[in-house]
py3Dmol code that shows the C-alpha trace and the ligand (Angstrom):
import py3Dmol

protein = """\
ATOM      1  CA  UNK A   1     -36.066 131.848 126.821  1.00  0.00           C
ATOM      2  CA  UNK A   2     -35.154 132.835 130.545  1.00  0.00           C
ATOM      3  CA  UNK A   3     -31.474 132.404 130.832  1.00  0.00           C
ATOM      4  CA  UNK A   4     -30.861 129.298 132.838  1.00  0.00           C
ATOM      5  CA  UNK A   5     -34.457 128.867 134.611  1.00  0.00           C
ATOM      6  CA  UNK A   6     -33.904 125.177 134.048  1.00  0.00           C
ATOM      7  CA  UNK A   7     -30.754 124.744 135.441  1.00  0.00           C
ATOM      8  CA  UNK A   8     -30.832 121.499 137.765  1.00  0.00           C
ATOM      9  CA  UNK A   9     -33.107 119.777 136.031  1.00  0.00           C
ATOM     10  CA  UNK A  10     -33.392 116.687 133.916  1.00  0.00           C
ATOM     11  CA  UNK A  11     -36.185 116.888 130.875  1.00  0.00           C
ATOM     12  CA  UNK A  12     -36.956 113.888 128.862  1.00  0.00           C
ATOM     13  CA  UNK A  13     -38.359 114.533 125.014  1.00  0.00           C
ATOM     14  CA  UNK A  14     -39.292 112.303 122.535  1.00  0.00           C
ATOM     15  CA  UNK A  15     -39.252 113.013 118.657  1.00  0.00           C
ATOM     16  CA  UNK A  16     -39.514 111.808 115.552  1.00  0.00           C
ATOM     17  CA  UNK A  17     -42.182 109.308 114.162  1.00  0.00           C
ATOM     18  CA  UNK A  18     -41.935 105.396 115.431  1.00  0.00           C
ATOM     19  CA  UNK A  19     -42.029 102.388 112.961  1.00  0.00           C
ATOM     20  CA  UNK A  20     -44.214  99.455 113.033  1.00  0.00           C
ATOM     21  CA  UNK A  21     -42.149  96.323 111.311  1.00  0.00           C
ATOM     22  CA  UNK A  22     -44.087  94.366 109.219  1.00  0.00           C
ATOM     23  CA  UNK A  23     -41.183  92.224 107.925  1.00  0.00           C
ATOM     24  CA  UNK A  24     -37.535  92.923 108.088  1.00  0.00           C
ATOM     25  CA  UNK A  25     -37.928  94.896 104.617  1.00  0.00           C
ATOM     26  CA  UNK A  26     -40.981  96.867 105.507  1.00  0.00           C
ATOM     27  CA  UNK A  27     -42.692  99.356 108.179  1.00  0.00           C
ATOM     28  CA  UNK A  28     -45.710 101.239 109.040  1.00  0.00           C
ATOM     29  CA  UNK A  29     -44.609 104.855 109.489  1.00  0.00           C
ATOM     30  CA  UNK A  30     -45.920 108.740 109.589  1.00  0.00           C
ATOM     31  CA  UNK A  31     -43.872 111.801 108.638  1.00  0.00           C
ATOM     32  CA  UNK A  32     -42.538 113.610 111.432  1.00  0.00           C
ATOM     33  CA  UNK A  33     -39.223 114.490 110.540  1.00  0.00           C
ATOM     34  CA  UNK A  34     -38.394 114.809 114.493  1.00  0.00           C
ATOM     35  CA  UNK A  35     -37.421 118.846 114.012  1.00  0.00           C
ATOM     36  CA  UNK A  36     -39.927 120.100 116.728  1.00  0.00           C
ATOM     37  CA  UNK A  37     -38.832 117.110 119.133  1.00  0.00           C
ATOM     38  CA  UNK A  38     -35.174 118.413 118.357  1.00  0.00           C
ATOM     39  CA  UNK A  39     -36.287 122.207 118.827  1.00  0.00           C
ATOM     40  CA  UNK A  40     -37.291 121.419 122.446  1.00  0.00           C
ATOM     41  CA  UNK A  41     -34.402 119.306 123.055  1.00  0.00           C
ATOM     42  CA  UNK A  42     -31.932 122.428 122.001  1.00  0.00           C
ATOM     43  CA  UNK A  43     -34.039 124.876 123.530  1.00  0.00           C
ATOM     44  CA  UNK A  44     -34.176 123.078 126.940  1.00  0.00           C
ATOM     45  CA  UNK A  45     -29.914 122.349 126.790  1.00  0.00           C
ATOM     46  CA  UNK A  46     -29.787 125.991 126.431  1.00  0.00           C
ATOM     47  CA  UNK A  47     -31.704 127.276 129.284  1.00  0.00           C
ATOM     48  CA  UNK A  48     -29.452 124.687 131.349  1.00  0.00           C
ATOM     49  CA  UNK A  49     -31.485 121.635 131.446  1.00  0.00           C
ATOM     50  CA  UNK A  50     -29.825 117.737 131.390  1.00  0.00           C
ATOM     51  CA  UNK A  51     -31.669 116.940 128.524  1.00  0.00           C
ATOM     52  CA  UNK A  52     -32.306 113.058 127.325  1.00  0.00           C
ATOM     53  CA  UNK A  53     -34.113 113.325 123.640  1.00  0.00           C
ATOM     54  CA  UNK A  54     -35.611 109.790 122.822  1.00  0.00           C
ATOM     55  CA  UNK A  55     -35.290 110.229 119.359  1.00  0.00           C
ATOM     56  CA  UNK A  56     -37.456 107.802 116.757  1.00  0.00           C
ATOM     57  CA  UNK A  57     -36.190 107.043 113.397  1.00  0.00           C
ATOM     58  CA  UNK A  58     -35.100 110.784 112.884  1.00  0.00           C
ATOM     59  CA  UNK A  59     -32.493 111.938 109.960  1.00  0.00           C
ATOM     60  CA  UNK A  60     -30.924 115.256 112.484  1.00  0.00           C
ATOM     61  CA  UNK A  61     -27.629 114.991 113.617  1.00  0.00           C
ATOM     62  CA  UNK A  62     -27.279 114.695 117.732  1.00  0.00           C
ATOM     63  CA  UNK A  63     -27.791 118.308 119.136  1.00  0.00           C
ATOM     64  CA  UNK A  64     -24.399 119.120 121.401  1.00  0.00           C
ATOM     65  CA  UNK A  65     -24.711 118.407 124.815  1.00  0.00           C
ATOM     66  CA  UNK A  66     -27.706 116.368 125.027  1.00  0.00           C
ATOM     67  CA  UNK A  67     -28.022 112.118 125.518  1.00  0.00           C
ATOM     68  CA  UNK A  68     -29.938 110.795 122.415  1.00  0.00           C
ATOM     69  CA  UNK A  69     -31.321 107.421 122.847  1.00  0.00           C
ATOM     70  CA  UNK A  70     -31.885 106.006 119.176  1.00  0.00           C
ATOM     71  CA  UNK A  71     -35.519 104.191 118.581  1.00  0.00           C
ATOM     72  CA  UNK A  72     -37.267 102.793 116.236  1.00  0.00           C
ATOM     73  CA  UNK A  73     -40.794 101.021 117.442  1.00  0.00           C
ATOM     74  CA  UNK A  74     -43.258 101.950 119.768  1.00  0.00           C
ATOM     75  CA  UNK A  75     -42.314  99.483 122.203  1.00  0.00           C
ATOM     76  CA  UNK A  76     -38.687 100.832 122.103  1.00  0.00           C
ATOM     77  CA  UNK A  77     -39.564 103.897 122.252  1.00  0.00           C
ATOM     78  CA  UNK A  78     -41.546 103.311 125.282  1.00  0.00           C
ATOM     79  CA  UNK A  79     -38.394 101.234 127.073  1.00  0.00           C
ATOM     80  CA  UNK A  80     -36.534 103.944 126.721  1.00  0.00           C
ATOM     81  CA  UNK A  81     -38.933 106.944 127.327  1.00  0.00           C
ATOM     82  CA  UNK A  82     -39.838 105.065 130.677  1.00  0.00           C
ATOM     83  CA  UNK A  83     -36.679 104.391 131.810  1.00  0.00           C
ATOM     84  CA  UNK A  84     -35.589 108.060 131.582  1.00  0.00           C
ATOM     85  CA  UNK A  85     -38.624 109.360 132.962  1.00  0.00           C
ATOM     86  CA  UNK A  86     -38.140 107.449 136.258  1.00  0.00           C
ATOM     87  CA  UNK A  87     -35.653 110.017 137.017  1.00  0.00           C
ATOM     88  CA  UNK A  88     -36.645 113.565 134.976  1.00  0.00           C
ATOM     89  CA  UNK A  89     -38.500 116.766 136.056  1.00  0.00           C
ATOM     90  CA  UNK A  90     -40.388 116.954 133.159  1.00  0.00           C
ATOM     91  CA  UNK A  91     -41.665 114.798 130.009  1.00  0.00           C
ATOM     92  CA  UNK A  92     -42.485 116.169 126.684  1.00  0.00           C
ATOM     93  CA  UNK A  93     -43.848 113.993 123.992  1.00  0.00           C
ATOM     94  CA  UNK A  94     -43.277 115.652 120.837  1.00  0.00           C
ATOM     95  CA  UNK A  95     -42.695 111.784 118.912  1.00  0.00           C
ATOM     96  CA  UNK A  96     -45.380 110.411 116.417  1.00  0.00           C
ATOM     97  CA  UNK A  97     -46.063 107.342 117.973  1.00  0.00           C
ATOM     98  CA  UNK A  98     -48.258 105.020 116.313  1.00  0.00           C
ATOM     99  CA  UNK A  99     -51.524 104.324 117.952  1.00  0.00           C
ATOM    100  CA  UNK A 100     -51.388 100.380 116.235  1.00  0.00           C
ATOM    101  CA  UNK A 101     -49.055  97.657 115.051  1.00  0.00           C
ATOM    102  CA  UNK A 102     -49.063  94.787 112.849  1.00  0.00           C
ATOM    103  CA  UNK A 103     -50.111  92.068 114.739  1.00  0.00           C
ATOM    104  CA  UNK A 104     -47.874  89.776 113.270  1.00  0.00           C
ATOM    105  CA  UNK A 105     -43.794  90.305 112.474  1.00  0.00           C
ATOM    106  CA  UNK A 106     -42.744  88.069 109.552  1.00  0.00           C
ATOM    107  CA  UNK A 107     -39.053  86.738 110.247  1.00  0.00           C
ATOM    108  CA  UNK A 108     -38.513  86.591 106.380  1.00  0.00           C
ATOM    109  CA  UNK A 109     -39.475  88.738 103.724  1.00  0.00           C
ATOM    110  CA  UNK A 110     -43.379  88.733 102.743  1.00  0.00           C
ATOM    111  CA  UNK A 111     -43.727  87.241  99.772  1.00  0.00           C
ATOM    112  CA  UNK A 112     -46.382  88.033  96.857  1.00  0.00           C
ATOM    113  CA  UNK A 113     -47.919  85.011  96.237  1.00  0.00           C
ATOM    114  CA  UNK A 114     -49.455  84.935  92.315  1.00  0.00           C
ATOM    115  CA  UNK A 115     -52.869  85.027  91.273  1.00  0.00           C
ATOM    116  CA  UNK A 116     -53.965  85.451  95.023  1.00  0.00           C
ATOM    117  CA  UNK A 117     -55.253  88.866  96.609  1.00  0.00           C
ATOM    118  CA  UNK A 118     -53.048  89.729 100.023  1.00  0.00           C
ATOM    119  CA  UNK A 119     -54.374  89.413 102.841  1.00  0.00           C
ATOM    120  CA  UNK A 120     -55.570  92.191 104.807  1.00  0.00           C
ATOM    121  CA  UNK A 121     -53.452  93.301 107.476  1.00  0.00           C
ATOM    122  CA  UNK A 122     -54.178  92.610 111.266  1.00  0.00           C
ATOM    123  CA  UNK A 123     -53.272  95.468 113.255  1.00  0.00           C
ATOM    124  CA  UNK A 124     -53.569  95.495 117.769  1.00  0.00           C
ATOM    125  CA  UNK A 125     -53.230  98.729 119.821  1.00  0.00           C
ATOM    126  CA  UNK A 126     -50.054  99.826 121.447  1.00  0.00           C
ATOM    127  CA  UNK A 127     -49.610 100.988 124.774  1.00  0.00           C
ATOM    128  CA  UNK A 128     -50.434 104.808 125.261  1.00  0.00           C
ATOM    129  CA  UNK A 129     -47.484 105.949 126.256  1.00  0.00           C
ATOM    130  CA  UNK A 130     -48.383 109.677 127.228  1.00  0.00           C
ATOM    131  CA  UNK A 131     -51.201 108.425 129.247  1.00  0.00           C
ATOM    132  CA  UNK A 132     -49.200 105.363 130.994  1.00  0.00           C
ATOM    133  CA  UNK A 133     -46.731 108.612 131.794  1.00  0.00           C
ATOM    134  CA  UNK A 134     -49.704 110.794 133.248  1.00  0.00           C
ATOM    135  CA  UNK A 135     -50.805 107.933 135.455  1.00  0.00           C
ATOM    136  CA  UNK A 136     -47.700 106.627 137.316  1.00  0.00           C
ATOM    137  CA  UNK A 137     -45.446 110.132 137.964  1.00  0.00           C
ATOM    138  CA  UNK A 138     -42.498 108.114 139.422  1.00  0.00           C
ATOM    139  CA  UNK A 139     -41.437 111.596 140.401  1.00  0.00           C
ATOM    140  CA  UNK A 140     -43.008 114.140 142.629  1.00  0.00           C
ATOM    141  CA  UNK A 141     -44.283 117.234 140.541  1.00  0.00           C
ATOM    142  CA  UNK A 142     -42.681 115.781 137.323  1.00  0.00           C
ATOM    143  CA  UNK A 143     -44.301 117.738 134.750  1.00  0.00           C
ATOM    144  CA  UNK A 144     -45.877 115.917 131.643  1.00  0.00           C
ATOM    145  CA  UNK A 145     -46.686 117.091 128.228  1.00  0.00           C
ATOM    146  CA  UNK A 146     -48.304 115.795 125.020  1.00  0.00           C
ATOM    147  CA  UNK A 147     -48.400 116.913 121.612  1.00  0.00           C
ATOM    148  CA  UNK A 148     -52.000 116.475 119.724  1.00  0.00           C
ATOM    149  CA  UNK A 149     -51.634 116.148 116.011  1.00  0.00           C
ATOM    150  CA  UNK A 150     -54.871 116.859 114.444  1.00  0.00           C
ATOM    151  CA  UNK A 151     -56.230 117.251 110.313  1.00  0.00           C
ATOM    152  CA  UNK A 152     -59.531 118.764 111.440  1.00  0.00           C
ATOM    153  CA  UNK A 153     -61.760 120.303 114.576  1.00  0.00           C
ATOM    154  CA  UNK A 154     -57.976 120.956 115.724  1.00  0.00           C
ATOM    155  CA  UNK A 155     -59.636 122.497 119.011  1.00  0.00           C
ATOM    156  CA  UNK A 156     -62.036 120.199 120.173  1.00  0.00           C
ATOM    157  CA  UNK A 157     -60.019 117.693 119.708  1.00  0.00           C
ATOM    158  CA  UNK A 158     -57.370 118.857 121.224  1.00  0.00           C
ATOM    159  CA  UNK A 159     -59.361 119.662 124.356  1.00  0.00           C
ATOM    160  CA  UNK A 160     -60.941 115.577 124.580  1.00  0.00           C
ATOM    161  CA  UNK A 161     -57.368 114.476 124.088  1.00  0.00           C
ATOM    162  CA  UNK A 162     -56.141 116.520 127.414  1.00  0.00           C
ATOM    163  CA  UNK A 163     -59.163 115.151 129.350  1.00  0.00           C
ATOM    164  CA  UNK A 164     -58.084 111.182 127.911  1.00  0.00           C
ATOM    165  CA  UNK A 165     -54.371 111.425 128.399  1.00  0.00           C
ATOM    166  CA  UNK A 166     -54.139 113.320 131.461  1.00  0.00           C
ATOM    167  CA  UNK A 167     -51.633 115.275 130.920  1.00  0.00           C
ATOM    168  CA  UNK A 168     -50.573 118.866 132.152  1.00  0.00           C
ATOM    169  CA  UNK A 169     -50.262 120.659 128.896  1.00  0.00           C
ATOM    170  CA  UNK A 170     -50.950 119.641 125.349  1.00  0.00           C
ATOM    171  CA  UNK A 171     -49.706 121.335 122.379  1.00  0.00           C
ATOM    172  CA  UNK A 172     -52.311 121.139 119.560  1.00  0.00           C
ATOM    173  CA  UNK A 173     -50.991 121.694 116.116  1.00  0.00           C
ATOM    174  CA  UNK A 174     -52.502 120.736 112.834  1.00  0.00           C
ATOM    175  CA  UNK A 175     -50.548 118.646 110.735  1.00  0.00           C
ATOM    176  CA  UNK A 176     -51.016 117.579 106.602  1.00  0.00           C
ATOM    177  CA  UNK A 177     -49.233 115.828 104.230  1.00  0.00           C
ATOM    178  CA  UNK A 178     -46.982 118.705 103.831  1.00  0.00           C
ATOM    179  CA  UNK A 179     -48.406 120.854 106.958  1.00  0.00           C
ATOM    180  CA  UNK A 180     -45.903 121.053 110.091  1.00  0.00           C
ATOM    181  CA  UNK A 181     -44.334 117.166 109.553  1.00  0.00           C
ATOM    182  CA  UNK A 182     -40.758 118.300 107.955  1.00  0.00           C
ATOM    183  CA  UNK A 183     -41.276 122.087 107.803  1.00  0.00           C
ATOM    184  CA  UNK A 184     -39.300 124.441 110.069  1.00  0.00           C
ATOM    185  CA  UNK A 185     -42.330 126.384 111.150  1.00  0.00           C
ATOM    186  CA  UNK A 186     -45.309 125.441 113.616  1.00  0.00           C
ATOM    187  CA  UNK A 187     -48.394 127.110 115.127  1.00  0.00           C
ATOM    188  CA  UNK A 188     -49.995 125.929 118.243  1.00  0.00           C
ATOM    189  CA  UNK A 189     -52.547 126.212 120.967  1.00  0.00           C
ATOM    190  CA  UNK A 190     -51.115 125.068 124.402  1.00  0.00           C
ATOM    191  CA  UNK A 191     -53.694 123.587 126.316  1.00  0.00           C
ATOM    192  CA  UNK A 192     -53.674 123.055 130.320  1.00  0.00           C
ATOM    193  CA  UNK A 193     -55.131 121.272 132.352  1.00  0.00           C
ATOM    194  CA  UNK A 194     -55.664 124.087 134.467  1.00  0.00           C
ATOM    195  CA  UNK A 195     -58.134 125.722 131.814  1.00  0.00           C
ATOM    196  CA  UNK A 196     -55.555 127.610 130.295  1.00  0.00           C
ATOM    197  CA  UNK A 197     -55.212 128.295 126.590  1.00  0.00           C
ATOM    198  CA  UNK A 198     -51.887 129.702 124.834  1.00  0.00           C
ATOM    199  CA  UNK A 199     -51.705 130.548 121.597  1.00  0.00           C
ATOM    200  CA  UNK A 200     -48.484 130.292 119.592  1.00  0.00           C
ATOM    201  CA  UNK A 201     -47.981 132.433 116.411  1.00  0.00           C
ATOM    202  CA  UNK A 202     -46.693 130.749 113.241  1.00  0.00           C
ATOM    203  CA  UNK A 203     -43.011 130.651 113.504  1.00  0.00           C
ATOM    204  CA  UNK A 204     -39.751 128.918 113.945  1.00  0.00           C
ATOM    205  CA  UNK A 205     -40.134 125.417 115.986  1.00  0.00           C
ATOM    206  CA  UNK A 206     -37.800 127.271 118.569  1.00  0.00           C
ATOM    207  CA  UNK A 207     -40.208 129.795 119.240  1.00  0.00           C
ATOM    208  CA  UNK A 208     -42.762 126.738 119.970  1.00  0.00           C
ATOM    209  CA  UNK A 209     -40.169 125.040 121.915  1.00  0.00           C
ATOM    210  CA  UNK A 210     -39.570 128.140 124.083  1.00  0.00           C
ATOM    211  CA  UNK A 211     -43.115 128.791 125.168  1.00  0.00           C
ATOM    212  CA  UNK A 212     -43.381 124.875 126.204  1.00  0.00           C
ATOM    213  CA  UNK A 213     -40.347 125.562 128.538  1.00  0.00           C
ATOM    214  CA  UNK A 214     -42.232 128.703 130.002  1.00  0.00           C
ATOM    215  CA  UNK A 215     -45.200 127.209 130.801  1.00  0.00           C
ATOM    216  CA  UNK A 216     -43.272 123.725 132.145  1.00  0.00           C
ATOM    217  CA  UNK A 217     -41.352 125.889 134.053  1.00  0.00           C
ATOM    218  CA  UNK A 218     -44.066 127.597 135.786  1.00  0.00           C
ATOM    219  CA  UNK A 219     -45.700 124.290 136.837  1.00  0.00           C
ATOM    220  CA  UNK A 220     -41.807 122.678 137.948  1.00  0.00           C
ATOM    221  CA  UNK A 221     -41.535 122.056 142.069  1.00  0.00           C
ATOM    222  CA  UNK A 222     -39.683 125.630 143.425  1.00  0.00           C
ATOM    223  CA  UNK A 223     -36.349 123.943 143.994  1.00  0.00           C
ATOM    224  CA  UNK A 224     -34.305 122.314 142.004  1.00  0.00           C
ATOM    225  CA  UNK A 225     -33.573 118.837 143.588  1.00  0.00           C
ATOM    226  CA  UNK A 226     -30.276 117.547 142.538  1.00  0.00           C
TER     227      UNK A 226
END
"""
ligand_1 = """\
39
PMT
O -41.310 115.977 113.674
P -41.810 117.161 112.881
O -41.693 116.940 111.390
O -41.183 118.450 113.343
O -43.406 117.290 113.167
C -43.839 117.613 114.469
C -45.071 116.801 114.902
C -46.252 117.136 114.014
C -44.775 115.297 114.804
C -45.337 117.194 116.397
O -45.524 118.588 116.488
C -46.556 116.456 116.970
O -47.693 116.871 116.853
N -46.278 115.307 117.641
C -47.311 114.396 118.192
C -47.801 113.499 117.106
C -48.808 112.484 117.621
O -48.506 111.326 117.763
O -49.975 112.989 117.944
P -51.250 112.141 118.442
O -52.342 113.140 118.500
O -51.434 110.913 117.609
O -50.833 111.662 119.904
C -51.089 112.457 121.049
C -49.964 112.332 122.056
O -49.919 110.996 122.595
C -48.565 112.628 121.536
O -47.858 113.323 122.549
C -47.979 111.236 121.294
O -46.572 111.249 121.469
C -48.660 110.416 122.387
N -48.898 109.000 122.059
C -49.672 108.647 121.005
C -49.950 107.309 120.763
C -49.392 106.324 121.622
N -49.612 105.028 121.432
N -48.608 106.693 122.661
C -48.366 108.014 122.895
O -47.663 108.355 123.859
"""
view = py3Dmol.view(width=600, height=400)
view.addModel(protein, "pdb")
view.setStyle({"model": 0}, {"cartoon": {"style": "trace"}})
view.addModel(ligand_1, "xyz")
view.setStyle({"model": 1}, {"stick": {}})
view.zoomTo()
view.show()
């Protein structure tokens, strides 16, 4: 980190992993445990940053001195993602977010019905938050940053996913069952849109967290505006 470089400025970050209701018992979900989303948060409060974390069905306690806005959809998450963004330097989108949804939400508990096979489950596409973000900036030179979580071809992927969003940096990691969701280590390419390609080490999440700032920083508007 860089002392205060981000002193004067309000960062948004989302973390965790959203959940899709089915019923009131019952939820599509992923495994992000939220730590990297709360690694940037922390890391960003320290270099002097206001520092809203959007934070989707995670178990952490609040980091001190940052606003945590509870979630638990996608659609929430979005409200509330959008609403701070309207008025923040820079976005990072570290949350799972669930690219579908049941298309249905059962008030009452689904019941299993005997002798009959279940119907298969009807699913429609959420909004894309990161590239809805991209596209409208409601802030001159806000800064805004993706996470690509990929199993396989972590690279190439990573590199489409830039193009699609339209982000200014993406951080592609490679996730498993038991591969960065939950641990307290990551390892990561940063990609931006200006061609440039950082690699991250394996290490702590802070370490992660700290090169994200660097290279926001560098892109942030010279003064601080507030
Ligand atoms: O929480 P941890 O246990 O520490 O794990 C960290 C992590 C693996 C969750 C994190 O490092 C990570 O990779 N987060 C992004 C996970 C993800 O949703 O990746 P994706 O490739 O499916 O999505 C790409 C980007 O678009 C992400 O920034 C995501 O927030 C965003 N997105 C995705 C779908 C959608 N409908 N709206 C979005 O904004």
């Amino acid at each position: 980190g860089s002392g205060a470089d981000l002193a004067g400025r309000h960062v948004v970050v989302s973390a965790g992993g959203t959940r899709e209701p089915l019923d009131p018992v019952r939820f599509l979900g992923n495994r992000s445990s939220g730590k990297q989303g709360y690694a940037l948060a922390r890391t960003a409060a320290a270099r002097g940053a206001r520092v809203t974390l959007v934070s989707a069905n995670s178990a952490l306690p609040d980091p001190a001195g940052v606003d945590v806005v509870r979630v638990g959809s996608t659609l929430e998450l979005r409200e509330a993602v959008t609403k701070a963004a309207a008025e923040a330097d820079a976005v990072v989108m570290a949350a799972a977010v669930a690219d579908f949804r049941p298309a249905v939400y059962a008030t009452g508990k689904i019941k299993k019905k005997d002798d009959r096979e279940p119907e298969p489950l009807a699913l429609v596409r959420n909004p894309d938050i990161l590239a809805e973000l991209s596209a409208s900036r409601p802030r001159s030179g806000q800064v805004v940053v993706g996470f690509a979580a990929e199993t396989d071809d972590v690279l190439p992927h990573g590199r489409a996913k830039l193009a699609a969003k339209g982000c200014d940096l993406l951080v592609v990691n490679e996730v498993g069952e038991s591969k960065t969701f939950g641990s307290e280590e990551n390892e990561a390419v940063v990609l931006g849109a200006d061609g440039s390609e950082t690699p991250v080490p394996y290490g702590p999440k802070e370490t992660l967290a700290e090169t994200v700032w660097d290279l926001i920083a560098e892109r942030l508007p010279a003064a601080p505006r507030e």
